[in-house]
C-alpha positions as CSV (number, residue, x, y, z in Angstrom):
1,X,-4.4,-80.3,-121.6
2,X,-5.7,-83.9,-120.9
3,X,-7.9,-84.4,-118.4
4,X,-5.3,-86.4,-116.6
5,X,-2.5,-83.8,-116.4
6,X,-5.3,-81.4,-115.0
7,X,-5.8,-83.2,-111.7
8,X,-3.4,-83.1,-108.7
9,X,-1.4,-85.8,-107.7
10,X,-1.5,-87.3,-104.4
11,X,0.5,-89.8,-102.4
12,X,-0.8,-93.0,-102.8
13,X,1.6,-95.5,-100.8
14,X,5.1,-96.2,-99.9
15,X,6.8,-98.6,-101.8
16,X,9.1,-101.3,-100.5
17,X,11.9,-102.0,-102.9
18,X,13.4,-101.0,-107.1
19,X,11.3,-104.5,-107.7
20,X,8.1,-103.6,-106.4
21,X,7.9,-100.2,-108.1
22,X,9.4,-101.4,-111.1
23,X,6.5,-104.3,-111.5
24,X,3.9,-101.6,-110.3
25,X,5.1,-99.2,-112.6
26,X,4.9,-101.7,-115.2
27,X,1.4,-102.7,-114.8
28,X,-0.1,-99.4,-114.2
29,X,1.9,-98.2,-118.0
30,X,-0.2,-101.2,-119.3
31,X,-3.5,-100.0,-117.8
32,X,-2.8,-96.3,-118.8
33,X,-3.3,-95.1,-115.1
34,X,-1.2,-91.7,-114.6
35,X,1.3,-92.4,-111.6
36,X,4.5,-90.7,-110.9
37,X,6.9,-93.2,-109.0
38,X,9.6,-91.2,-106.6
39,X,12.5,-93.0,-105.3
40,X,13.8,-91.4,-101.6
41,X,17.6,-92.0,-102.7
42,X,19.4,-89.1,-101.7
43,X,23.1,-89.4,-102.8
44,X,24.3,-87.0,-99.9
45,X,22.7,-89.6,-97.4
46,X,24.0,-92.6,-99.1
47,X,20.2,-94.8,-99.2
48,X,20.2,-93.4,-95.5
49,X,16.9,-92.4,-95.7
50,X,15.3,-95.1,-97.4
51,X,16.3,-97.6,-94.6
52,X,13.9,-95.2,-92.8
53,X,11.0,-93.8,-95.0
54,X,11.0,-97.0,-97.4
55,X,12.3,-97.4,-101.1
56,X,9.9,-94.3,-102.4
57,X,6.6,-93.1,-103.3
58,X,3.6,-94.2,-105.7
59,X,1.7,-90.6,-106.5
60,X,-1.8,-90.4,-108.9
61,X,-4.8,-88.5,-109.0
62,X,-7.2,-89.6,-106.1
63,X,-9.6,-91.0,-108.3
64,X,-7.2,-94.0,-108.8
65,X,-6.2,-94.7,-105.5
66,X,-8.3,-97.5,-104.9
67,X,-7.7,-99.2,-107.8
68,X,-3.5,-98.4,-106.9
69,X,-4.0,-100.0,-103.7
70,X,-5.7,-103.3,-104.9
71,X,-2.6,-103.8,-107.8
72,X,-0.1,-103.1,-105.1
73,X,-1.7,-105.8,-102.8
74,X,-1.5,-108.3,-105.8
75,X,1.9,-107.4,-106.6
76,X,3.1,-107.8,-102.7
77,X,1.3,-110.5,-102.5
78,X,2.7,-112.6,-105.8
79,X,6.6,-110.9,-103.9
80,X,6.0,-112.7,-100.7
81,X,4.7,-116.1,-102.4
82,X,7.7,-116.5,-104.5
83,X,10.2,-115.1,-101.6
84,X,8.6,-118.3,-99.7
85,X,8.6,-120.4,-102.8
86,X,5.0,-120.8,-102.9
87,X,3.1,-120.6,-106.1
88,X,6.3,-120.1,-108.1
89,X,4.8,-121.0,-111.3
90,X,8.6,-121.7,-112.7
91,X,8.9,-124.3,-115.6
92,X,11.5,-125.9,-117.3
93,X,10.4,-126.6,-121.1
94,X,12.4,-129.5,-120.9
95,X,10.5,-131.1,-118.3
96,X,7.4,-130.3,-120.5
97,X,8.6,-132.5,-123.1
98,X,9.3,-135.6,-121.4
99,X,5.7,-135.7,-120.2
């Protein structure tokens, strides 16, 4: 066994939305960082208990937590800019050519 399948996982967080855990997800594949992402959709409540609980959870080994925490604070953070249009680094490529 790895040394990464002999440690117990832990909840880390609660994440917000499909997006956030998707993009967290994502970036913690890239940075080979064992996580297990668990949405709380139950189909006998209908999303009920999301509404209450939140989208799901973000579980790891606690020796990554803190660097979990600090790439889900970037990633909320980058959300709520572009959800307020700030910092929305969007570019047209044909605007790039007439300059």
């Amino acid at each position: 066994m790895s040394e990464n399948t002999d440690q117990e996982y832990v909840k880390i967080a609660v994440l917000e939305s499909i997006v956030e855990a998707q993009i967290l997800g994502s970036i913690l594949k890239e940075d080979n960082i064992p996580h297990l992402i668990q949405s709380y959709h139950d189909t006998a409540y209908d999303g009920l208990y999301q509404l209450q609980k939140g989208w799901g959870k973000i579980s790891s080994p606690l020796s990554h937590k803190e660097n979990i925490l600090k790439i889900l604070d970037e990633v909320r953070a980058e959300n709520y800019d572009m959800e307020d249009g700030e910092d929305a680094n969007f570019s047209n490529s044909d605007d790039e050519k007439e300059e």
